[in-house]
N, C-alpha and C positions, 0 to 999 in steps of 0.2 A: 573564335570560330574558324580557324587554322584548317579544321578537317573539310568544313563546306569548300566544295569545288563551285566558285564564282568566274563563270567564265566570259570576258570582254569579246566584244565581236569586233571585228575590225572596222568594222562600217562606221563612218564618221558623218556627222551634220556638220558643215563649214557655212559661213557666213557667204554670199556673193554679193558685193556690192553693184553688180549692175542691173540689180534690179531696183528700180525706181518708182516712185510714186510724184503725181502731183499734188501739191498744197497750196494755200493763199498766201501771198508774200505781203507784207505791208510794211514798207518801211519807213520808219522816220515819224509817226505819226500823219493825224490826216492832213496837217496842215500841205506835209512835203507831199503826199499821197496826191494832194488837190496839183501841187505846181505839176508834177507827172501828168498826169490826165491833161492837163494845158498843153502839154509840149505835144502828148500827142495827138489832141485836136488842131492841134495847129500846124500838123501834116499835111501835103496834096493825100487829092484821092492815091493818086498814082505812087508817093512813096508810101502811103498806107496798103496798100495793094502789095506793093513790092517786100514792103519788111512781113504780113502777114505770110506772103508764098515762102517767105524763109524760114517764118520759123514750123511753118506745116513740116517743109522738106528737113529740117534740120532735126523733129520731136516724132514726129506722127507713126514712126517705126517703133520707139520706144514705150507706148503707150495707149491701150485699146479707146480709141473716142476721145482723143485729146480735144476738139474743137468744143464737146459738151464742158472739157472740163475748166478749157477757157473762159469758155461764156458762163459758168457758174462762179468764175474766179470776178471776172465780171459784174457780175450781180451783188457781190459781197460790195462794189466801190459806190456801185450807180446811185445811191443817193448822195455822193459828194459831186456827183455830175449835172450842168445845170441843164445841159441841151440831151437829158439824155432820150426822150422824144424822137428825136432828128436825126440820132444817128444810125449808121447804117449796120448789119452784120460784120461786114469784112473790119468797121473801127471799133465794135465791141469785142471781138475778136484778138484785135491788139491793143487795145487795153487790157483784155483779161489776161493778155500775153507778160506786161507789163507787171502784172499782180499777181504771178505765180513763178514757184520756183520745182527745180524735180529733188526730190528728197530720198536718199538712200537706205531704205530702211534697213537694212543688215548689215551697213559698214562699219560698225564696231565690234557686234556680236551677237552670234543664236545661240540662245542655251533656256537653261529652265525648263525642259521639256513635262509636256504630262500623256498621257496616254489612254483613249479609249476604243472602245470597239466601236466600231462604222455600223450608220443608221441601216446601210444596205450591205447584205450578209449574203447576196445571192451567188448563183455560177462559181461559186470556190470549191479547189480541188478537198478530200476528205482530209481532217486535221490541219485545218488552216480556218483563221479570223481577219477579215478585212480591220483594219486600223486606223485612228485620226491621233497624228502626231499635231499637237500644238508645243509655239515655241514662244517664246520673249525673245524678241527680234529690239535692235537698241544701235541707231543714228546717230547722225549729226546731232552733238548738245546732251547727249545720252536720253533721248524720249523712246521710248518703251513703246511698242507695237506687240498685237498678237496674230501671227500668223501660223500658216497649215500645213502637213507635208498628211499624204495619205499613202495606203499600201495595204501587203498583208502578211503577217505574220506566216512562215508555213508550218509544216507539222514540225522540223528540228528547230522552229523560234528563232528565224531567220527572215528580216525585215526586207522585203524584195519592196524598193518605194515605187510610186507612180513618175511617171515624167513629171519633170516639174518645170511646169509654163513660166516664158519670159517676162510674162507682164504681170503686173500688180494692180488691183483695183481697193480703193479705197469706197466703203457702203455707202446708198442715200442715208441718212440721220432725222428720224424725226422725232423733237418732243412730243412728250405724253402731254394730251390737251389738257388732262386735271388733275390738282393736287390735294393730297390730303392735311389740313391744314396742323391739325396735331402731329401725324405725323413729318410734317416737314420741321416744326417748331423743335420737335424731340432732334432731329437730325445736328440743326443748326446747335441747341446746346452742348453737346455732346463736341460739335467743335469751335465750344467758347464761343461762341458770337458774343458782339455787347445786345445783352440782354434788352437794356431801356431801348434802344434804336431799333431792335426787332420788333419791341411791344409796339410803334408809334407804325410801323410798317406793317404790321396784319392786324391789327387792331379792326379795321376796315375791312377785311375780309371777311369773303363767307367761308363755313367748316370746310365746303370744296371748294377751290377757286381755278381760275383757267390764268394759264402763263400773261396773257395781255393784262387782265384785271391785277396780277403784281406789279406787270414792268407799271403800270399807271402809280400804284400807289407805292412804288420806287421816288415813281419820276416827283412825286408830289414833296416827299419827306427831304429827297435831295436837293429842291428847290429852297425848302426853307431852312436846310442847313448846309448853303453851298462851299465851305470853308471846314467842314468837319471832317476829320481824319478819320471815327470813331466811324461815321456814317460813310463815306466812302470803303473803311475796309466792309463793314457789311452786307454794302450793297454787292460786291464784290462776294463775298461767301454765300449770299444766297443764289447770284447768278448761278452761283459751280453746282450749289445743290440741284436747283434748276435743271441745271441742264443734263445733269447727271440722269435723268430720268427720261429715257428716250429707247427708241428704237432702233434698228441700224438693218438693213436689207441690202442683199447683191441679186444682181440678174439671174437668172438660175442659168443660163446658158457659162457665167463665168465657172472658171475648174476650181476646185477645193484651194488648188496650190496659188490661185489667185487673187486672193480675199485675203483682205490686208485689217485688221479690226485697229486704227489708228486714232489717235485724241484729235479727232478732226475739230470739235470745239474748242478756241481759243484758250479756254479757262484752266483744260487738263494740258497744261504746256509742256508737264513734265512725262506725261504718259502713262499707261496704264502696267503694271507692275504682276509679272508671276501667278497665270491665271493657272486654276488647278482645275481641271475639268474633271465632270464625276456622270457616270450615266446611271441616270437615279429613276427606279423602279417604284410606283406609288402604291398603294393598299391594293386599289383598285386593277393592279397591271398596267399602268399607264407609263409608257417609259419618255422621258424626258432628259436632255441635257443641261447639267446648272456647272455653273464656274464661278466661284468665289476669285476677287481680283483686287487692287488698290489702287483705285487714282491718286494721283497727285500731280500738283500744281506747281512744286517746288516751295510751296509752305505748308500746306496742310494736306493729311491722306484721307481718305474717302473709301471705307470697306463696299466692295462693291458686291450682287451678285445679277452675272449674267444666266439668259436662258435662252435656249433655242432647240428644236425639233430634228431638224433638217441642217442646219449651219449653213442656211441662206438666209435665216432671218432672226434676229439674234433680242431680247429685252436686254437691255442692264438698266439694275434699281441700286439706289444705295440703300445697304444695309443700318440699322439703328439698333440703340441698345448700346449700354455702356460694354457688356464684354465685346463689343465689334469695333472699337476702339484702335486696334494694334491688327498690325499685318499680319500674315500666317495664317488663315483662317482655311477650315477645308473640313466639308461637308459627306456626311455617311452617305452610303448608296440607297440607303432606303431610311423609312422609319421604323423607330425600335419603341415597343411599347405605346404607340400612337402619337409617338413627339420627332419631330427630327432633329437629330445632331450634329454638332459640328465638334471639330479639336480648334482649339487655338492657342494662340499666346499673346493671353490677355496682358500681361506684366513686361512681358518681351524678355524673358527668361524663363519661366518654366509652362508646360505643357498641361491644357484646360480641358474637360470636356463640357461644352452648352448643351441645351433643351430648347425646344421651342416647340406651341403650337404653331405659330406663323412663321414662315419661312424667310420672310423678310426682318423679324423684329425679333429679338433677343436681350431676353433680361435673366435666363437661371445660369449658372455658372459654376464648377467646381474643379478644384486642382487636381490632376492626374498625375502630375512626375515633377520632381525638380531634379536638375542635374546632380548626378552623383559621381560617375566615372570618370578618369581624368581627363578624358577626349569629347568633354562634354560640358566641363567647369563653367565656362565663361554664360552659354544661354541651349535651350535645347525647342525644338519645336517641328512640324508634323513636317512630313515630305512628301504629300498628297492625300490623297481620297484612303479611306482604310476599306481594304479589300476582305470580301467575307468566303470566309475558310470555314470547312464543317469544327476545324477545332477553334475557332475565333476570329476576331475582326484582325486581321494583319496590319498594323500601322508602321510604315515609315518612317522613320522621325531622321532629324539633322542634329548633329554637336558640333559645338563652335569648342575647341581645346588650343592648347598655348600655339603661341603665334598664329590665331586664328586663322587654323586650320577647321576648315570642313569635314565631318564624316558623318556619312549614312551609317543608321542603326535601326533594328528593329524592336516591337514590341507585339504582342497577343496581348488582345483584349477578349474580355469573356461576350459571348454573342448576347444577352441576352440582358447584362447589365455594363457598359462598357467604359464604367467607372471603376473597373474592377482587372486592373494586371496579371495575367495569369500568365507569362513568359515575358522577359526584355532581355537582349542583345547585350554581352557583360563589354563586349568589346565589339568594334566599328562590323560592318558590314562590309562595305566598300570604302577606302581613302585613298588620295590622291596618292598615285605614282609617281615615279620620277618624268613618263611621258606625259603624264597630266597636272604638275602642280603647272607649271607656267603659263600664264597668262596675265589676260586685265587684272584679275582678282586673284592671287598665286594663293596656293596650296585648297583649293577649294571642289569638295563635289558635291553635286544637287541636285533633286529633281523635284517634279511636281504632280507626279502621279505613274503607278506603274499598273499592270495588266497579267493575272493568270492564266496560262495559255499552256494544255498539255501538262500539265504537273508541273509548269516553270513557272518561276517567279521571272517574269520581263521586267527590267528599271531601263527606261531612258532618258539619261545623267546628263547633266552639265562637268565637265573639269574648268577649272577657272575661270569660268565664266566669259567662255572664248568659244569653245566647240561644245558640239555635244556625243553622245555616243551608247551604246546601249550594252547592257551587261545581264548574266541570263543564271539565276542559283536554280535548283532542284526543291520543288517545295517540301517535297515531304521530309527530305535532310532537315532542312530548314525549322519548320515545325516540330521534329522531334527532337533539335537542340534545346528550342524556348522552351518545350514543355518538362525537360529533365530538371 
């Protein structure tokens, strides 16, 4: 592809580490958790007074409503507190002072970007689309966050972004009150549970059950095998399924740029992984945003998919079905034929396309590509949402080639059956330059979804998994190479 003119914009996404969030600290387990809360009841009023006006003066600038976020910090200890009755605001206060820490969520790195158009398209000059940049934002301990940059494309496909506000809010999180008993059963096999210790834990349940009626019949199976290893890992794996299933909501007065989507739940320790955001148009014209995503714990991944309207209030449900098994998963913009679709890579080497009537559950599955070219040997799989073109479904794709080197490629799919290749990329699209192989991840580029705008193909790319940045081809070039 020598002759496409692919032209990089200068405009760079850089990480800022001073943007911080609050999280709950716990260290040492509860036992040392308990001597802490000791020391600090066993403060005067007066140095309790004096150490909380510090730490107001020392945080309260860095952080919208720190004192709420205290006292929620707070609330996670208060049943290891025995006098917690009696005490006053200003001592739960620093307690919850005690049990939180500020977490940096872009101090390693922003990249994995995906790309869609803005719910709100109003007041824009002609040839111009308001845009929602999502990223993979990656901390301390490397946990994975998804956060927002907004803006608008203009008519030459020049990304003018919105200011981007100092502060960071992490959402309220609530589980969903009822679960579906089969389908949680299918979830948990799918990631090996021991099977027998499952049966003896829902056995008791009804088809629906509500989160207390499990933690009960947790508590009951763990009581009578308090020494099993067997039974502690799985109580463990159904929490995470658990709680995987929740809701997440911000103030609507907070900015796009300050909505932080964080594993505020203990369980997803290691964070949520490379959301690819799709705005998905239904039979009906009902238009909706979903993002296919991957928790993980630091042992097991968790296919996720998120949904929200507006991006103040957001579902994620974990997906089921053996092909949703493996990362990379990412969902058509609409349905084809009455089913919706996804690409994946079920194998973790070659490229799948799914079916489903349910949007959450997937059982059909068939091969679309396995690597062939040499910049692609090693594993091959989608680079977002496949974008529809009057001559076909435009897909993305990533090759992993020697010294696992990254490159973007592309592929046309036929619209109307999209198991059916009708143009693929003989050679890379985009690969890493000499100003972008270096980084965390060296020789690496990648994205998560890209945007048609003006006859441009928009990609905004990861290079090594450090920065990100955006880069702009000509479609119709584009489309008349695949289709020769």
């Amino acid at each position: 592809m020598k002759s496409l003119q692919i032209k990089r914009k200068r405009q760079k996404f850089v990480s800022d580490s001073s943007r911080v969030i609050t999280k709950f600290y716990g260290p040492g387990g509860e036992a040392r958790m308990k001597r802490i809360i000791q020391r600090v009841l066993s403060l005067s009023d007066e140095e309790c007074e004096a150490a909380v006006q510090n730490v107001l003066e020392d945080f309260s600038d860095r952080h919208l409503n720190l004192e709420s976020d205290l006292l929620a910090n707070y609330q996670e200890t208060e049943y290891l507190v025995e006098t917690a009755e009696e005490l006053s605001r200003k001592r739960k206060l620093l307690l919850g002072a005690y049990f939180t820490q500020e977490y940096s969520i872009e101090s390693a790195a922003l990249f994995n970007p995906s790309i869609v158009a803005h719910p709100d398209q109003t007041n824009l000059e002609e040839g111009s689309v308001r845009c929602i940049l999502s990223f993979r934002a990656i901390g301390e301990g490397q946990i994975s966050s998804i956060i927002f940059r907004s803006g608008v494309l203009d008519a030459n496909c020049n990304f003018i972004m919105d200011c981007v506000r100092p502060f960071l809010k992490t959402p309220i999180v609530e589980l969903n009150p009822t679960y579906d008993k089969k389908d949680f059963l299918t979830k948990l096999k799918e990631a090996r549970v021991y099977e027998d210790v499952c049966a003896r834990i829902f056995e008791k349940l009804p088809n629906r059950f509500l989160f207390n009626e499990l933690q009960e019949s947790i508590r009951e199976v763990a009581m009578a095998y308090p020494s099993s290893i067997a039974v502690r890992e799985t109580i463990e794996l159904i929490f995470w399924v658990a709680r995987s299933d929740y809701e997440a909501s911000f103030h609507h007065q907070t900015d796009l740029s300050e909505r932080v989507i964080f594993p505020v739940a203990r369980n997803e320790s290691n964070g949520i992984e490379d959301a690819r955001f799709v705005r998905f148009t239904d039979d009906d014209g009902d238009i909706r945003y979903y993002a296919t995503y991957t928790a993980f714990n630091g042992h097991t991944i968790l296919p996720m998919l998120l949904e929200t309207r507006d991006f103040l209030r957001f579902r994620m449900r974990a997906l089921s079905g053996k092909p949703v098994r493996d990362r990379g998963l990412t969902l058509f913009p609409r349905k084809i034929n009455g089913k919706y679709m996804m690409i994946s890579r079920y194998d973790g080497e070659n490229l799948y396309l799914m079916s489903s009537d349910d949007i959450h559950f997937w059982d059909s599955v068939q091969k679309l590509q396995t690597p062939t070219e040499t910049w692609e040997l090693i594993q091959i799989g989608n680079c977002g949402p496949p974008i529809e073109t009057e001559a076909g479904w435009l897909l993305l794709t990533h090759g992993v080639g020697p010294l696992r080197k990254y490159c973007i490629g592309v592929q046309l799919l036929d619209l109307n059956d999209p198991s059916k290749i009708i143009g693929r990329s003989k050679t890379p699209l985009i690969m890493p330059n000499e100003y972008e192989r270096e980084g965390y991840l060296p020789n690496v580029v990648y994205t998560c979804g890209a945007i048609v705008h003006n006859d441009k193909l928009v990609i905004p790319y990861a290079a090594s998994d450090t920065t990100s940045g955006i880069a702009v081809i000509g479609l119709n070039p584009l489309l008349e190479r695949l289709l020769q």
